[in-house]
C-alpha positions as CSV (number, residue, x, y, z in Angstrom):
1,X,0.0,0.0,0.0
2,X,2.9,2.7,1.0
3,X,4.4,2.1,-2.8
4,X,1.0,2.6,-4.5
5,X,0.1,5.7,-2.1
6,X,4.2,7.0,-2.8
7,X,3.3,7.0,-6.5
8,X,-0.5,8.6,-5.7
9,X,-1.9,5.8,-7.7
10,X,-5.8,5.9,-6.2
11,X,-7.5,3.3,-9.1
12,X,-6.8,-0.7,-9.3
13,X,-7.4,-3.0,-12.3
14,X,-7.9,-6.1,-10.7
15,X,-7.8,-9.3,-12.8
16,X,-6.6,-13.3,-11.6
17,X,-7.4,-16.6,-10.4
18,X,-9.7,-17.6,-7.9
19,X,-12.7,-14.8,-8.2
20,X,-14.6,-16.3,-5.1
21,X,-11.4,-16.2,-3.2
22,X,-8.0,-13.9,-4.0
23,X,-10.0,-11.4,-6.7
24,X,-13.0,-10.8,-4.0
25,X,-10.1,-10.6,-0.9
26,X,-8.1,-8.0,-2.6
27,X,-10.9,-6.1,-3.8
28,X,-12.6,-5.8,-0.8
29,X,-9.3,-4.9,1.2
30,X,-8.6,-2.6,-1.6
31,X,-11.6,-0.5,-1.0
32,X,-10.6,-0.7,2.9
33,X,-7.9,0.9,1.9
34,X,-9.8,4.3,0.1
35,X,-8.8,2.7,-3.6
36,X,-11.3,3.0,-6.6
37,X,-11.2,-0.8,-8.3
38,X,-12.2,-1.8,-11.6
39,X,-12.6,-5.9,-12.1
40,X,-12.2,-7.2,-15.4
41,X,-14.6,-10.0,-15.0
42,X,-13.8,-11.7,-17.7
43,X,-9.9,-12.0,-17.2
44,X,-10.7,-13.5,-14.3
45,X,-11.9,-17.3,-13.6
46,X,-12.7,-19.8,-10.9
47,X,-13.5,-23.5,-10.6
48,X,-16.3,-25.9,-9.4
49,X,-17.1,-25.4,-5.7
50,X,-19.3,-27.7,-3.2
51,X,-21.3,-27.2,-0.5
52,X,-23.4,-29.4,1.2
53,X,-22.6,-32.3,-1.2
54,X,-23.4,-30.9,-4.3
55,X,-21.2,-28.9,-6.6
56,X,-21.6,-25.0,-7.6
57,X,-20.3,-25.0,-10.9
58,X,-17.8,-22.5,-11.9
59,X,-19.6,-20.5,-14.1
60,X,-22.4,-19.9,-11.2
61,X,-19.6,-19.1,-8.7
62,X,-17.9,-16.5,-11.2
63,X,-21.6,-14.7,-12.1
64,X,-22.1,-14.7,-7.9
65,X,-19.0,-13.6,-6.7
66,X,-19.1,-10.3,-9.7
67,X,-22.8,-9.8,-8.8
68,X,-22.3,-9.8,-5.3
69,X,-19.1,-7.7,-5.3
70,X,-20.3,-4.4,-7.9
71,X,-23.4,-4.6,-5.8
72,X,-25.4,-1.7,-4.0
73,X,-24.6,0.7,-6.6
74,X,-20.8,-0.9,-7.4
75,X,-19.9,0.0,-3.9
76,X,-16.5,-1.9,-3.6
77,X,-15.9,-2.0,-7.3
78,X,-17.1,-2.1,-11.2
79,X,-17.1,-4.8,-13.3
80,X,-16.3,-4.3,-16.9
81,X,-15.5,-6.9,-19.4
82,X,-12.1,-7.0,-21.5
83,X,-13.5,-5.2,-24.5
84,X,-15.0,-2.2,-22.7
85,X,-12.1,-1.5,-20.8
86,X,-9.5,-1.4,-23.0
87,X,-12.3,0.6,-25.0
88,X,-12.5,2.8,-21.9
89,X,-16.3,2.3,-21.6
């Protein structure tokens, strides 16, 4: 955090592997922190998950996990997909 605040950086892109666990972590701490994040959903992924016996697949964990995160009003972060972004929509 003291190199990112040294260079006044204030917005993180936020992309990787596991979405329901390191993504949402560091997104959430990241907000914590006073940063404005960005997601790029779709450069980021999970895998099958289960829970009481019966398995979440991946696909439903990745839509969850976005949803849930750019909720009440993209509170902790907005999620924008590859094209958009680099589209700066």
């Amino acid at each position: 955090m003291a190199y990112l605040q040294s260079k006044q950086i204030k917005n993180l892109i936020i992309t990787g592997m596991m979405t329901d666990v390191c993504v949402e972590s560091t997104t959430r701490a990241a907000f914590d922190l006073g940063f404005n994040n960005t997601i790029i959903g779709d450069a980021t992924a999970t895998r099958d998950r289960e829970v009481n016996g019966q398995v979440v697949k991946a696909a439903e964990v990745q839509r969850s996990f976005l949803a849930g995160i750019s909720a009440l009003g993209n509170l902790y972060t907005k999620v924008v997909d590859t094209n958009d972004f680099l589209n700066g929509k």
